[in-house]
C-alpha positions in Angstrom: 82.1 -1.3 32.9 82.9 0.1 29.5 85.4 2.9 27.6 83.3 5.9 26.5 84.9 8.8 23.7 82.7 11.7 25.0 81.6 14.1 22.7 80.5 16.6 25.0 80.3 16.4 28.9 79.6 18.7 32.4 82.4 20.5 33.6 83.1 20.8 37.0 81.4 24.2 37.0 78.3 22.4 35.5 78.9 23.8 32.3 78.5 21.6 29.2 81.6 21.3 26.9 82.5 20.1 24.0 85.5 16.9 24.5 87.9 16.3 21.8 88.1 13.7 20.5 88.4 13.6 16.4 88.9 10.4 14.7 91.5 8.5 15.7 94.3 11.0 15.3 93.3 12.3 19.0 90.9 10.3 21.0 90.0 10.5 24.7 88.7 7.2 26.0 87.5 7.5 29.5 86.7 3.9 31.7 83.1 4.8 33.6 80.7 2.2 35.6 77.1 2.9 36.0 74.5 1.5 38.2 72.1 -0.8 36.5 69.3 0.4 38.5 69.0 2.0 41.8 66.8 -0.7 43.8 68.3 -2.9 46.5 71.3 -4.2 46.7 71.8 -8.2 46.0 73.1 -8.7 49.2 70.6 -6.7 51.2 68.2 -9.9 51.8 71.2 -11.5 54.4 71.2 -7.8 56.1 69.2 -8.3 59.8 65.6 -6.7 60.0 65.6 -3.3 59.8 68.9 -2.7 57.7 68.4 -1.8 53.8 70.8 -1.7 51.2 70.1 0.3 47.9 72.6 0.9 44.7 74.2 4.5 44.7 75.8 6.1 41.8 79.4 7.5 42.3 81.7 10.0 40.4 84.9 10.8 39.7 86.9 14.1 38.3 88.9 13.5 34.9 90.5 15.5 32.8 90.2 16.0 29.0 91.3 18.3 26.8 88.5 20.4 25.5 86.9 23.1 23.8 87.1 26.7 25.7 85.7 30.2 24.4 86.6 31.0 21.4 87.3 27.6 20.0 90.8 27.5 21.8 91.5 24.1 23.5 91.7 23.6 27.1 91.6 20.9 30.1 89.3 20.8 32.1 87.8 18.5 34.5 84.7 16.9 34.0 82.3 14.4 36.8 82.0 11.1 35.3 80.4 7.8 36.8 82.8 5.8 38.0 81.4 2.8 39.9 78.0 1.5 41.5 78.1 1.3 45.4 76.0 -0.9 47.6 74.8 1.6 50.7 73.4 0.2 53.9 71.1 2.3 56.2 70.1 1.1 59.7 66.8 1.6 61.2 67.4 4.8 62.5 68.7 6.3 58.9 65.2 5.4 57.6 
C-alpha cells in the first residue's frame, strides 16, 4: 500500500489525462494497492484437492481534477488499483 501524486492517468473513457498536481500548492495524493505478483494465493496450499487460489488485481474510480481540452481544468474519474484479492476456483471453474 502506498500514496501515489499521478501525473497523468486513464480516464474512465480510457483516455489518458494529464492529473494536476503542481508542487505542493495543489497536490492530489491517491492511496492504491497492487498485487505483487499474480501466482497463487498463500493460502491456497490448505484449499482441498482440486480448489486453486490465484492473486487478482482490483480497481476503484477516483476523482481528480484534471486537464480537459483546451487546457481548462476538469474532474474526472480515473481506474486506479486499489487492492490485491485472493480468488478461489473449484474444479469445475478450471
Amino acid at each position: 500500500e502506498q500514496i501515489v501524486y499521478p501525473k497523468a492517468a486513464l480516464n474512465k473513457n480510457n483516455e489518458w489525462k494529464y492529473v494536476v498536481n503542481v508542487g505542493e500548492e495543489f497536490v492530489q495524493g491517491v492511496r492504491v494497492e497492487t498485487c505483487g505478483h499474480f501466482d497463487k494465493c498463500s493460502l491456497s496450499d490448505s484449499f482441498p484437492a482440486g480448489y486453486t487460489a490465484m492473486c487478482e488485481q482490483k480497481y476503484v474510480f477516483r476523482r481528480l481534477l484534471s486537464v480537459a481540452d483546451k487546457g481548462k481544468p476538469a474532474v474526472e474519474e480515473f481506474r486506479l488499483p486499489s487492492c490485491c484479492s485472493c480468488v478461489v476456483k473449484g474444479p469445475s471453474e478450471g
